[in-house]
N, C-alpha and C positions, 0 to 999 in steps of 0.2 A: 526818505523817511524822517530823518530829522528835521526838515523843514517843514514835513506835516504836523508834528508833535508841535512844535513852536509855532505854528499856526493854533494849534489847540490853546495850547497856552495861554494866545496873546490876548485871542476871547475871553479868557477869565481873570484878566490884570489881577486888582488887588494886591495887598500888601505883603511886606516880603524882600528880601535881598532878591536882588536880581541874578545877582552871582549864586546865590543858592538854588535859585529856581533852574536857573542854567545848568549847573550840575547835575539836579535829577532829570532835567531833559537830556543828558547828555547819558547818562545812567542808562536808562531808558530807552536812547538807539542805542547804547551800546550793551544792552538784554537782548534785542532784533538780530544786532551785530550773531551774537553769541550764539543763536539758536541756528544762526546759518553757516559760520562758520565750520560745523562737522559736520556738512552734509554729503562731502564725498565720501570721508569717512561711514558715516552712518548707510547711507546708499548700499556701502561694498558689506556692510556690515549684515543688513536686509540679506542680500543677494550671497551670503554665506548659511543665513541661517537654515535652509535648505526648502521643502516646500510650500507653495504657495499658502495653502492653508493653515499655517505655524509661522510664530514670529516670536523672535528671541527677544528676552524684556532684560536684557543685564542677567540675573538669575533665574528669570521666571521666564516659563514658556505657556502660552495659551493661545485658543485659536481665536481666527480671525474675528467672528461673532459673536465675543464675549463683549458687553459691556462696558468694562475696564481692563485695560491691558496695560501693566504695570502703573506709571502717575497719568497713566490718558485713559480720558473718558470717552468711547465711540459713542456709545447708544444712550436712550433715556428713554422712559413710559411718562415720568413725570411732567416735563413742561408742557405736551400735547394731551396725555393720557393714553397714544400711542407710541407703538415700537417706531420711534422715527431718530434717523442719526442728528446727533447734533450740529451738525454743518447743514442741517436742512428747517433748523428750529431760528428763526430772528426774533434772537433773544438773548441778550448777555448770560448764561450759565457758566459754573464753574463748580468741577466737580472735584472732590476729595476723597479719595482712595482709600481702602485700607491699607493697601501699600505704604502709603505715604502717612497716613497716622502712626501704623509701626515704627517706619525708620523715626521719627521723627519723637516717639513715645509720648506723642497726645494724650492731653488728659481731662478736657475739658473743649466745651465750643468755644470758647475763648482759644483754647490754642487754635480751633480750627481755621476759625476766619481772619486768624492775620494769615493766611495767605491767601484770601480771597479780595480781591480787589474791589475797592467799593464798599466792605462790608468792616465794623470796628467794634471791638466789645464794649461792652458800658459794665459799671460795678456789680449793679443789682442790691444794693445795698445790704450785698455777702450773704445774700439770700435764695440766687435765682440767674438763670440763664438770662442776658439782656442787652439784645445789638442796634445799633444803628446802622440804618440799611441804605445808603444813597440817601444819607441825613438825613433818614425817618426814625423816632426812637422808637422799641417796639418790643414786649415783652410776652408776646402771644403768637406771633407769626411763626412757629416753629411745626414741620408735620412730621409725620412714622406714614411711610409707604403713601401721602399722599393723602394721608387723614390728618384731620386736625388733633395735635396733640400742645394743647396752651395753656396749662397751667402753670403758674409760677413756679419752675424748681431747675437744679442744676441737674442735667442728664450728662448721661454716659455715652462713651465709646467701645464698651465691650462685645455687643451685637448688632456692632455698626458694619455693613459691606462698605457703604458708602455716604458723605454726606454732599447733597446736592444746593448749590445756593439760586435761586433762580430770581434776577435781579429785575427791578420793575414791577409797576404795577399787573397784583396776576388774578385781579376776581375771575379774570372767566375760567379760569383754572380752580383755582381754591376760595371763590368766592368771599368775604366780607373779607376788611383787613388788608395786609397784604401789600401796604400801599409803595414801601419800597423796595420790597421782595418777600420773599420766605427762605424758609428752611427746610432742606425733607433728609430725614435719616434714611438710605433704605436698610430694613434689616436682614441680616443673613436668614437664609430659609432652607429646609431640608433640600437636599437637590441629588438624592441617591448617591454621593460620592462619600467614603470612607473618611471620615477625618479624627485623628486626634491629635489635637492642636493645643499645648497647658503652657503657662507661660508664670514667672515669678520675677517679679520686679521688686528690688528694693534699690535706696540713697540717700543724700542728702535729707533733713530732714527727719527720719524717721519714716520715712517712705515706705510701704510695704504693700504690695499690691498682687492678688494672684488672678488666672484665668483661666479658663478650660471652654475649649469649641471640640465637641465629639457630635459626629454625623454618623448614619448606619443607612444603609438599602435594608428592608426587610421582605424582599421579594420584589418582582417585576410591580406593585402597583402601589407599596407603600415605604416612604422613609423617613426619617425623623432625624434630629440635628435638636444637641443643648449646648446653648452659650450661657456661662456662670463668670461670675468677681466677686471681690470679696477684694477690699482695701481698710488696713488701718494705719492711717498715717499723721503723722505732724506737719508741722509748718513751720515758714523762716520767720513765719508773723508769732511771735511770744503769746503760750496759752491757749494756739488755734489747732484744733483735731479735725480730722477727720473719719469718721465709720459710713461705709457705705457695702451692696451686698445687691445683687439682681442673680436673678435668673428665667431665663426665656425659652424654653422646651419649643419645638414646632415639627407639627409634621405634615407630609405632604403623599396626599393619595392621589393617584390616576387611575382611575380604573377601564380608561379606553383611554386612546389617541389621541381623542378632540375633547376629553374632559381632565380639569384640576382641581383640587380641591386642597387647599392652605389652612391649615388651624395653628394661630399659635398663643399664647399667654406669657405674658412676663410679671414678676412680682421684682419691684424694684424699691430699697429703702436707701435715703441720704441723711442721714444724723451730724451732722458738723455746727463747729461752732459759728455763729452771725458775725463776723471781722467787718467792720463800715471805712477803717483803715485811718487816716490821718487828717488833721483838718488845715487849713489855710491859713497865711499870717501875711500881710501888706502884696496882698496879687498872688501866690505863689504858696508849691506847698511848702507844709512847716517844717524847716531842717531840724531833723531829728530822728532816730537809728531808726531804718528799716524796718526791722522786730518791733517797734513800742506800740502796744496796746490801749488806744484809747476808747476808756468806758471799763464795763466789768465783766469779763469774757466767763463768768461760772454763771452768770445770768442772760448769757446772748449767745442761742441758740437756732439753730434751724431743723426740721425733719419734715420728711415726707415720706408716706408708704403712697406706693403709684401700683395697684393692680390691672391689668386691659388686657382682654380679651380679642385677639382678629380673625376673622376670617374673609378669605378669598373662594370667590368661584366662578372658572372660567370654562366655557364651552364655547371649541370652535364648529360651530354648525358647518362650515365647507373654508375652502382658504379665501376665502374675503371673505367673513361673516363671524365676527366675533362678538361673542355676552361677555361683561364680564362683569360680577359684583363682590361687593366688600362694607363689612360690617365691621365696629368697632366699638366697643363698649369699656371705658374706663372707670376708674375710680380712683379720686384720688384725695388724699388727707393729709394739710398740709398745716403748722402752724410753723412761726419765726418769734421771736424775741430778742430784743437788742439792745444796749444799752449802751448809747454812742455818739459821738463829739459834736461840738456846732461850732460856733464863732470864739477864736480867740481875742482878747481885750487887747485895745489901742497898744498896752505894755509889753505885749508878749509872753507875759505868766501866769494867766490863766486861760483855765478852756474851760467851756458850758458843756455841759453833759444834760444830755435827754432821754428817755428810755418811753418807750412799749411794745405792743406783741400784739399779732395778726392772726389768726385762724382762719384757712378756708377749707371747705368739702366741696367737691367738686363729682359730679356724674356726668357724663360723657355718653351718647348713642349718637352715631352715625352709621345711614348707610349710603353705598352709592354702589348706583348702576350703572353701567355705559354699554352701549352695541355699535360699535364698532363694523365698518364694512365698506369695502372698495367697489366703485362703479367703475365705469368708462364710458363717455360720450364723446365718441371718436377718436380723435389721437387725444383726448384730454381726460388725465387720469383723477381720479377724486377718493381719497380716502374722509370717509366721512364719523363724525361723533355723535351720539345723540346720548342724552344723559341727563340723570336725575340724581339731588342730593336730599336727603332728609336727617335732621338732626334735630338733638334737644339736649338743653346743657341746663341743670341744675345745682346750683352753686349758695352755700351758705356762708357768709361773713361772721364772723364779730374779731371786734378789736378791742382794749383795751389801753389808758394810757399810762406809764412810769408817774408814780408818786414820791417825791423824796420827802416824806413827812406830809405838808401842804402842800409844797411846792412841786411844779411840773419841768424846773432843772436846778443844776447846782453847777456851782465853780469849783475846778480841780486847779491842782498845782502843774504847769504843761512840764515841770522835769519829772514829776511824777501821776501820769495823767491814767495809771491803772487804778480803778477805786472800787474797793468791794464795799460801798455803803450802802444797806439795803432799801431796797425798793417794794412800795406798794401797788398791784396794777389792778388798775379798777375804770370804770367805761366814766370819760369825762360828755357832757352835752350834746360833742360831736360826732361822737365815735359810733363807726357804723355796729349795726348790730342787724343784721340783711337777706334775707334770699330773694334769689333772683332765678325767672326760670326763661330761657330762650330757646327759642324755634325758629330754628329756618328749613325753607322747603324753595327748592330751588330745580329750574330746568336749563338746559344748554345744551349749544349742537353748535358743530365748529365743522368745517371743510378743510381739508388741505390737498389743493389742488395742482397737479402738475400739468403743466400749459406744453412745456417742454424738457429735454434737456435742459436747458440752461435756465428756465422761467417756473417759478413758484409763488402759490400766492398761498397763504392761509389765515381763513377768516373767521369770527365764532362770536355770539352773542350767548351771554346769560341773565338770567332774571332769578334775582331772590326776591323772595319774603320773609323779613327778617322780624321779629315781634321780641320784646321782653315785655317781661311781666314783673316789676319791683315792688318787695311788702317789705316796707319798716317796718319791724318788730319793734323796734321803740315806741313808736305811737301811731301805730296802725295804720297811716299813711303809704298809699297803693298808687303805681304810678305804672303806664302799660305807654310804649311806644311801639307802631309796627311801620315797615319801611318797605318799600319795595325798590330796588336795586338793579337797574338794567346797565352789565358791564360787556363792553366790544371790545374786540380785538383785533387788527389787522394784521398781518407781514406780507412783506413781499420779498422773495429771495434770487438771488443773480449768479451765476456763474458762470464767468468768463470761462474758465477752465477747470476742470472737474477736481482740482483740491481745493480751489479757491470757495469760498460763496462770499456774498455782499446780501447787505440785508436790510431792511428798514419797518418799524413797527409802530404803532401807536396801540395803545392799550389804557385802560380805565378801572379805575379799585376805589372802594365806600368804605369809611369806617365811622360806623353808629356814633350816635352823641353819647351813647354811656360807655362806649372807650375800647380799649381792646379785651378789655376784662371786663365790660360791663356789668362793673360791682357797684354804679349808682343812679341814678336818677331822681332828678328834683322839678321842682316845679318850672324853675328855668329850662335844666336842659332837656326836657320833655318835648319841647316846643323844637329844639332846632336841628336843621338837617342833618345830614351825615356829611362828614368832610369826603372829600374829594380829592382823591390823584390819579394826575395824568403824565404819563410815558410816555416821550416821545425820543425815539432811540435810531442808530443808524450805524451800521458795526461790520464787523470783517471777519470768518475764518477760515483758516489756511492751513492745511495740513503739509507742512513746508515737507515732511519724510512720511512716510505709512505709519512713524509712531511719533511724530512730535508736533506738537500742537500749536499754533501761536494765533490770538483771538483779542479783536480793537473795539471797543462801542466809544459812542458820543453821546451823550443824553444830557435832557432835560425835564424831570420831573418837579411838576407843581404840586402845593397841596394847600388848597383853598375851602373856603368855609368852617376854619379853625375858628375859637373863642377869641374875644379881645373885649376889651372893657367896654362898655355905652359910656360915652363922656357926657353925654346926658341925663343916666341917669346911673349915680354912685350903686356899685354893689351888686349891677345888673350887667350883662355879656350880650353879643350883638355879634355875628357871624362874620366878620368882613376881614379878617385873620387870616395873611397869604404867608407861605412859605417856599422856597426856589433851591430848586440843586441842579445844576450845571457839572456834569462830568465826562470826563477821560481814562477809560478802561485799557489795558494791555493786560495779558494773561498768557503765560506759557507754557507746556506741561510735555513730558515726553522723553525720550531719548536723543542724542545728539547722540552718540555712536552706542555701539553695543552694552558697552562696559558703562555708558557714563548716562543715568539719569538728569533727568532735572524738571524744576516746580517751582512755581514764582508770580508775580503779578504787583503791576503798580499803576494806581489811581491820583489823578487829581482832580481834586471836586472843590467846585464854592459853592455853601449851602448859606444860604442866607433868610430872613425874615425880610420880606417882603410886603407888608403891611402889618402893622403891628397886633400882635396876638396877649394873650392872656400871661404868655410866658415872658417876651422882650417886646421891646420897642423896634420901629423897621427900621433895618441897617444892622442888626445883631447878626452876629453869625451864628450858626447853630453850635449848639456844646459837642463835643467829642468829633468834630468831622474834620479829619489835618486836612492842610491840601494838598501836603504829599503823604501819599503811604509808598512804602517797595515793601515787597519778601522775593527770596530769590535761596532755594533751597538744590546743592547738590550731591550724587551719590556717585561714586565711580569705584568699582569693580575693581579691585587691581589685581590681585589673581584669584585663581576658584575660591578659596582659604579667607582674603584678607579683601574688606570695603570699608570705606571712609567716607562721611558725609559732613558737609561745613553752608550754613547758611548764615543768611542776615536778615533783619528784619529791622525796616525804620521809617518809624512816622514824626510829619514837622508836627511844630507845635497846635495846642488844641487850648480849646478854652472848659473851663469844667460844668460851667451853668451858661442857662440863657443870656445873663445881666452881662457876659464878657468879662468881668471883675478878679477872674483867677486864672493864671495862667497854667497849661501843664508844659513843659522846655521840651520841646524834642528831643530825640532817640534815636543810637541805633547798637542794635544787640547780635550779638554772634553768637553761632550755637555751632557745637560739632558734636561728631559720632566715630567711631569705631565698630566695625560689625568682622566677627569671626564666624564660618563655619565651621564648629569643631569636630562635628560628625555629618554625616549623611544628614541626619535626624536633626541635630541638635546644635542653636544657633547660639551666640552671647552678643554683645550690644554694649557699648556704652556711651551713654549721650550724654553731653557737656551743653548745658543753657547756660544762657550770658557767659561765657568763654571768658571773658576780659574783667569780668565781674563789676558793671557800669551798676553806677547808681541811677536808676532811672523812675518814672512816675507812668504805670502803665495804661489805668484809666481811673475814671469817679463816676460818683452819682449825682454830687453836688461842688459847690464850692468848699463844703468842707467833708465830704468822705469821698477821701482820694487815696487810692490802690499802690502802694508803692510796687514795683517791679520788685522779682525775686534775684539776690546773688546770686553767681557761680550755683549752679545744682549739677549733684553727680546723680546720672540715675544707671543703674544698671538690670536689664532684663536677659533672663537665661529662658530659652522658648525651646520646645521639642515639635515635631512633627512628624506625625509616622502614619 
């Protein structure tokens, strides 16, 4: 093994201590090492838990055909659209438990995907969920059960079952976008069983957070399940709040065998303050505390009210023959305001401040149908897809810019760079004032075909039709692009031996020239294609025990027909903008004996600009993508009573913008827990982030709004379950 990793490696030279790079190679077998070394143990540990159909998770017992059983994922609907195990899908996945958000006291997708390999948050400019995906940056690829849910704003994990990362380009799945993965929350849903589940979290900070999951059966044909939060908390960042409040009722009627029928609604609001965080001084962020405040946090806000409606419905006409659809209607109303740092002066004592404020409304209808149904032509088995997507997204902009008097910024003192000097916001020339209305109508039908035991193939093509429709309300200028979108997808899957599979895939995702938000269109980019990625992936899964998981890809994804300047003609763009990511996946998840969990994952990637784009020049590397990342999270039981949990998390250095110009220093953070059962019922927790209490820089948006890492945080949650 270690001499395959170093083979990976060596394909992606680049710069770098070599002794460093060694080390996480070494790291890295020795994560492989770790997962195999408590396999006797774990074996005798299986083979005590008593029948076949039950398997012991450390504290949790569930059966075999659950989904998730304890930090391991069996099953998925998501990547295929079918009930298919994940050792049968070629395709990098990596799934996040609620298990493992609890131990762990997640509280944002930022926490989620440092432990997803391949996957890196970005700032959002303290406004909005926003990742890099296999160095695609992307603010829209996020779904809820497999719908698109893509509006700018920061979500929750309080009626999260699970959060799903599905790496690669995925049109034939989720059609437009998509180009270095996605996101899917699945959300908890009635399921007839009893729950009440309340939980109170406060710490550090002024942390204060509650929750409630209560489920009921109201007879053999219907039941219902509410998940509630309610958080009001502070921050280590000076003057930053947070209020936030959802709740998600759902219920679930059967009224036969082979019928379901899912209704559920969330009303979710986020009111916090805009933090854009700290800005830059000769490469590097600007030393200076943690907590400082730059810009005027009583004027730099964010909120959003998110209401959406779902419904599912499933009829199995006989056991190979399934309907199954889903509707989704949201709404959502979102505005930001910010008032927030740019370039420090050649001296280091001043900083620029700039301000303004976004407004979007956003309407949301999607529906999709799939029919589902297994053939057989001879010994050759085929589970087949066929499926139709329709949707419409209506979306209203305006913006405004920060006035400080005349001027559109001012200089602050940087020992004292919190300034309440007021600001006028009013629409400068350019500022969008917009709505936009999109359609797509989309069909797709996929096979996945078993040849053998050991032989799998599955193949799938989709076609959109993708149309916007843009009206400047400034000056009545009307701009319509429609696209049509033919995305394939191959795998092929191998298993030697029936825990092993081997796999290989190619797949293909479009994303429109007015963006993932498409919130513009001009006369320019009216005219140009949609950019282009392509997946090309080859990976490994191996269920080394019945519950421990360990999972390798290799890839390379392109992304071509990006912006770049016309050198011919100033002021004008020309499609010939390539971008490149080269990566090395490992992922682990599972049990190594009874008592002792564990969760973890480490990527090296070189993303690079490969012909120059609108952003860098070729040879830039892309901003936020280290080329090591590790997390490596674990939990051990030590008696019924008393569990402890101690991870790490560390990424090498990253650069902030396209230009390379800012450095961020690499990292690496400890976290630990304490978990008592005090009663039957009733649990305590207490989780210690950054343990060591490192000063570190955890991400940006740009060269100058860079995210400082949090200190030492106490957080302590007391949870009931009865």
């Amino acid at each position: 093994m270690t001499g395959t990793i170093s083979g990976f490696a060596a394909c992606f030279g680049g710069r770098g201590s070599k002794t460093r790079r060694a080390a996480w190679l070494h790291a890295t077998t020795a994560l492989v090492t770790l997962c195999l070394a408590g396999a006797a143990q774990a074996q005798q540990a299986q083979t005590q838990a008593g029948s076949a159909g039950t398997m012991v998770l450390g504290p949790v017992t569930v059966g075999d055909d659950a989904p998730v059983q304890g930090y391991v994922a069996k099953r998925s609907t998501t990547a295929t659209k079918t009930d298919t195990p994940l050792q049968d899908v070629p395709q990098s996945v990596t799934v996040v438990p609620e298990a493992l958000i609890k131990d762990q006291a997640m509280q944002s997708m930022a926490d989620v995907v440092r432990y997803i390999p391949g996957i890196n948050p970005a700032q959002g400019e303290g406004n909005r969920d926003q990742l890099v995906i296999r160095g695609n940056n992307t603010t829209a690829d996020f779904f809820v059960d497999g719908v698109r849910d893509d509006v700018q704003y920061y979500r929750d994990l309080y009626n999260v079952d699970r959060v799903e990362a599905l790496k690669g380009s995925n049109a034939m799945i989720f059609g437009r976008g998509g180009g270095g993965g996605v996101i899917n929350r699945v959300i908890k849903e009635a399921d007839g069983r009893s729950i009440r589940a309340f939980s109170l979290q406060g710490g550090s900070f002024e942390n204060k957070r509650a929750t409630a999951d209560v489920g009921q059966s109201f007879g053999p044909i219907v039941s219902g399940r509410l998940n509630a939060v309610v958080e009001n908390s502070g921050s280590y960042r000076d003057h930053v709040e947070l209020e936030r409040y959802g709740i998600n009722p759902t219920v679930t009627v059967t009224p036969s065998d082979k019928t379901k029928i899912k209704l559920g609604y969330e009303f979710f609001r986020d009111d916090r303050t805009a933090d854009r965080g700290i800005p830059s001084f000769r490469g590097a962020p600007l030393n200076t505390d943690v907590s400082t405040f730059f810009g005027n946090p009583d004027l730099s806000f964010s909120k959003v009210d998110a209401h959406a409606v779902d419904a599912t419905v499933e009829h199995e006409f006989s056991s190979s023959v399934l309907l199954r659809n889903r509707s989704r209607y949201a709404n959502y109303d979102k505005i930001y305001q910010n008032v927030f740092p740019g370039a420090v002066n050649a001296a280091g004592t001043q900083v620029s401040i700039s301000a303004y404020n976004n407004a979007t409304k956003r309407e949301n209808l999607f529906n999709q149908t799939d029919l589902i149904f297994s053939v057989n032509t001879g010994a050759i088995k085929h589970k087949l897809l066929a499926g139709v997507e329709l949707g419409r997204q209506e979306t209203d902009s305006f913006r405004n810019t920060g006035y400080f008097g005349n001027a559109t910024s001012i200089s602050v003192p940087v020992s004292n760079p919190t300034t309440y000097r007021s600001v006028a916001f009013r629409q400068s020339a350019t500022d969008a004032n917009a709505s936009t209305t999109t359609t797509t109508a989309a069909a797709y039908i996929q096979d996945q075909i078993e040849l053998s035991d050991q032989w799998q193939v599955i193949g799938g093509l989709r076609y959109d039709r993708f149309n916007v429709d843009f009206h400047n309300n400034r000056n009545g200028q009307e701009f319509s692009r429609d696209d049509g979108l033919l995305s394939p997808r191959l795998g092929v899957v191998f298993k030697p031996i029936q825990p092993l599979s081997l796999y290989a895939s190619y797949s293909v995702s479009y994303l429109p020239s007015s963006g993932d938000q498409f919130s513009s269109l001009t006369s320019t980019t009216v005219n140009l294609k949609p950019e282009k990625f392509r997946n090309l992936e080859v990976g490994a899964k191996w269920d080394v025990l019945p519950n421990l998981s360990l999972t390798t890809a290799l890839f390379q994804l392109n992304r071509d027909n990006t912006q770049a300047p016309d050198p011919n003609n100033p002021g004008f763009v020309i499609q010939t903008g390539e971008q490149r990511t080269r990566g090395f996946e490992l992922g682990v998840s599972g049990n190594i004996t009874e008592n002792w969990q564990i969760a973890g994952g480490y990527a090296l990637q070189k993303a690079e600009i490969t012909s120059t784009t609108n952003s860098a020049l070729a040879g830039a590397q892309v901003a936020l993508v280290p080329r090591h990342s590790f997390s490596l999270w674990n939990k051990y039981q030590f008696t019924p009573m008393w569990a402890a949990g101690l991870g790490v998390i560390h990424q090498s250095k990253v650069y902030a913008g396209a230009d390379n110009a800012v450095t961020l220093p690499s990292f690496t953070r400890f976290d630990a827990a304490v978990f008592a059962n005090v009663t039957e019922n009733v649990k305590a927790q207490l989780n210690v982030q950054n343990l060591f209490d490192r000063k570190y820089y955890a991400t940006a948006h740009s060269n100058n709004n860079i995210m400082p890492g949090a200190p030492r945080t106490f957080l302590v949650t007391l949870s009931s379950n009865f």
